[in-house]
C-alpha positions as YAML, in Angstrom:
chain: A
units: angstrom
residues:
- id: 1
  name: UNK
  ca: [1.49, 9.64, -5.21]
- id: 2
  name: UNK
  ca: [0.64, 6.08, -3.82]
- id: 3
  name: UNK
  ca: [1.49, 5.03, -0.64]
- id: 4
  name: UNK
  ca: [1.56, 1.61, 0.79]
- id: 5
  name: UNK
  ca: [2.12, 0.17, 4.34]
- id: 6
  name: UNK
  ca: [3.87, -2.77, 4.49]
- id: 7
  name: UNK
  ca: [6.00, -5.41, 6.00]
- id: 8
  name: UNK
  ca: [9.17, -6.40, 4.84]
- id: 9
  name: UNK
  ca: [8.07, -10.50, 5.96]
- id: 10
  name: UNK
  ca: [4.39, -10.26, 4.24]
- id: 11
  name: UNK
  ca: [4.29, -12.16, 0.79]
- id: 12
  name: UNK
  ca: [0.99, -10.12, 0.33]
- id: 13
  name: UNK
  ca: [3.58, -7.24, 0.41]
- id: 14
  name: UNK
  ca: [5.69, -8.47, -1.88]
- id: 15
  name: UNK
  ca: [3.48, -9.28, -4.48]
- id: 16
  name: UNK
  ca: [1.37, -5.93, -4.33]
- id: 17
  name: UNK
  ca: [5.00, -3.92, -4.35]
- id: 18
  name: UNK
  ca: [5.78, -6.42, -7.48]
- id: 19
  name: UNK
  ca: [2.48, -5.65, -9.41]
- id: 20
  name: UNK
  ca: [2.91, -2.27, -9.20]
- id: 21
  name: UNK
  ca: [6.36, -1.80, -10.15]
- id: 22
  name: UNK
  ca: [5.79, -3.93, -13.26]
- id: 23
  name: UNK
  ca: [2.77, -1.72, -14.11]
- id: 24
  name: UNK
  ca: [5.09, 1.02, -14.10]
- id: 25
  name: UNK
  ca: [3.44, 2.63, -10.54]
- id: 26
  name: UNK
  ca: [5.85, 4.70, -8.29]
- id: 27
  name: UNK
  ca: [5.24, 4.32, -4.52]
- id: 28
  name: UNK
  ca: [5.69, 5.65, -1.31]
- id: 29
  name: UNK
  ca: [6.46, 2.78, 0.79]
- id: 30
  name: UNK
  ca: [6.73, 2.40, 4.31]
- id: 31
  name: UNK
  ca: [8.21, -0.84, 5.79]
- id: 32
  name: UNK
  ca: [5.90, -0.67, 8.86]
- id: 33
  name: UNK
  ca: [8.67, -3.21, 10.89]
- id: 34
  name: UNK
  ca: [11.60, -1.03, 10.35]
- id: 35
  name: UNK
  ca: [10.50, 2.07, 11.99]
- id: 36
  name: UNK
  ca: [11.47, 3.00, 14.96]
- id: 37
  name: UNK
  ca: [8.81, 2.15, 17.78]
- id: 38
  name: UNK
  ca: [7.43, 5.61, 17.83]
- id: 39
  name: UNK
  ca: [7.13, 5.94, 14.31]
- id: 40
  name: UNK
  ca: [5.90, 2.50, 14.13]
- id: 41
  name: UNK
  ca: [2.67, 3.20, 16.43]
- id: 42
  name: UNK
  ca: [2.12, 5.64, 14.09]
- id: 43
  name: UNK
  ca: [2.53, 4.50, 10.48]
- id: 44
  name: UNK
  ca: [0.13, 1.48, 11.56]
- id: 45
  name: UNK
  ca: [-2.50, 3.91, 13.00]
- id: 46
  name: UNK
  ca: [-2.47, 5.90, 9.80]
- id: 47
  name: UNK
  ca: [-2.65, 2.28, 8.24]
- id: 48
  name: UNK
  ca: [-5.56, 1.37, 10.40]
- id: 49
  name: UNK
  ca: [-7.48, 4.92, 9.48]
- id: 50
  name: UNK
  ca: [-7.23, 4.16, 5.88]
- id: 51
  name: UNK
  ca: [-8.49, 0.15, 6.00]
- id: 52
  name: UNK
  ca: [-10.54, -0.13, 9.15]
- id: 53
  name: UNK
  ca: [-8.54, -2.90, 10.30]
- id: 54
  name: UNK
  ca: [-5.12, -4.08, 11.11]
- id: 55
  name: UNK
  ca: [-3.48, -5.30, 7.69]
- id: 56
  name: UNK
  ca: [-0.99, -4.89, 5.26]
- id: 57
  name: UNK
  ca: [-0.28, -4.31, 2.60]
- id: 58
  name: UNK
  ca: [-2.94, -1.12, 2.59]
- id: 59
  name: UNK
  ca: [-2.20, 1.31, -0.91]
- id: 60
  name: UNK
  ca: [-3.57, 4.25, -0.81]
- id: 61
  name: UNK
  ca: [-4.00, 6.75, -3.75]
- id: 62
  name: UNK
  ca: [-6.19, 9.74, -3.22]
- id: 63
  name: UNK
  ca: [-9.66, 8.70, -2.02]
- id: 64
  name: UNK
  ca: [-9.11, 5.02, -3.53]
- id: 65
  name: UNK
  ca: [-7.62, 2.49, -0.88]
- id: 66
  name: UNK
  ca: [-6.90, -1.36, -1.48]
- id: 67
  name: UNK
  ca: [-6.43, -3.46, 1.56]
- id: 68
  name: UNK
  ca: [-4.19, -6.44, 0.75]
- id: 69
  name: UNK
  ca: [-3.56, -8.58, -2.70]
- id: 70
  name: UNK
  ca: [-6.50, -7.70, -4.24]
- id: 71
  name: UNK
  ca: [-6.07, -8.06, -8.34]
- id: 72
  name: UNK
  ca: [-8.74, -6.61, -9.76]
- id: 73
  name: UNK
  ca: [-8.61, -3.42, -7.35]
- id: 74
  name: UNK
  ca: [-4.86, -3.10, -7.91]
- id: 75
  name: UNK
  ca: [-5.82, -3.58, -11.79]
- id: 76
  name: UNK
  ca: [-8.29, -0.52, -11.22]
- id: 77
  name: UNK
  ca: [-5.83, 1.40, -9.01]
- id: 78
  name: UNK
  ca: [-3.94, 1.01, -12.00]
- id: 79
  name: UNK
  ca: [-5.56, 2.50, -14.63]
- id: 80
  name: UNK
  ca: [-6.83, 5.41, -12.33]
- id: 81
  name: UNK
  ca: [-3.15, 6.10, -12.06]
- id: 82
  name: UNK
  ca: [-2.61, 6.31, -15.76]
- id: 83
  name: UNK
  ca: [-5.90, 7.97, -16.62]
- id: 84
  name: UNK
  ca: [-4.83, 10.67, -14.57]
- id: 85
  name: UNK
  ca: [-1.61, 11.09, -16.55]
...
């Protein structure tokens, strides 16, 4: 399963949410501004253990983690994804 942390306002967001769905990739997201605050402090702490840093959108998919609109991870992320199928 992938799993990204995101914001509903980041156009980074967006467009990693849009690649994926039109490479046919299912994902777990979590709209790190519409959580509650609790679960908010949270969700961008597990954010921040998978990048190192404070950004969005992070994907994560087993060991393999992209940290914002990055193309030709996403593109690898990708065909990981469908290898495995």
């Amino acid at each position: 399963m992938v799993r990204v942390y995101a914001l509903t306002t980041c156009p980074y967001c967006k467009k990693t949410l849009r690649f994926l769905e039109e490479n046919g990739i299912k994902a777990d997201v979590i709209f790190i501004d519409q959580l509650e605050p609790e679960k908010k402090e949270m969700a961008m702490r597990e954010a921040y253990s998978y990048a190192g840093m404070y950004a969005v959108p992070v994907v994560v998919h087993n060991d393999t983690v992209v940290v914002g609109f990055d193309r030709e991870k996403l593109e690898r992320l990708v065909e990981e994804i469908k290898n495995e199928s």
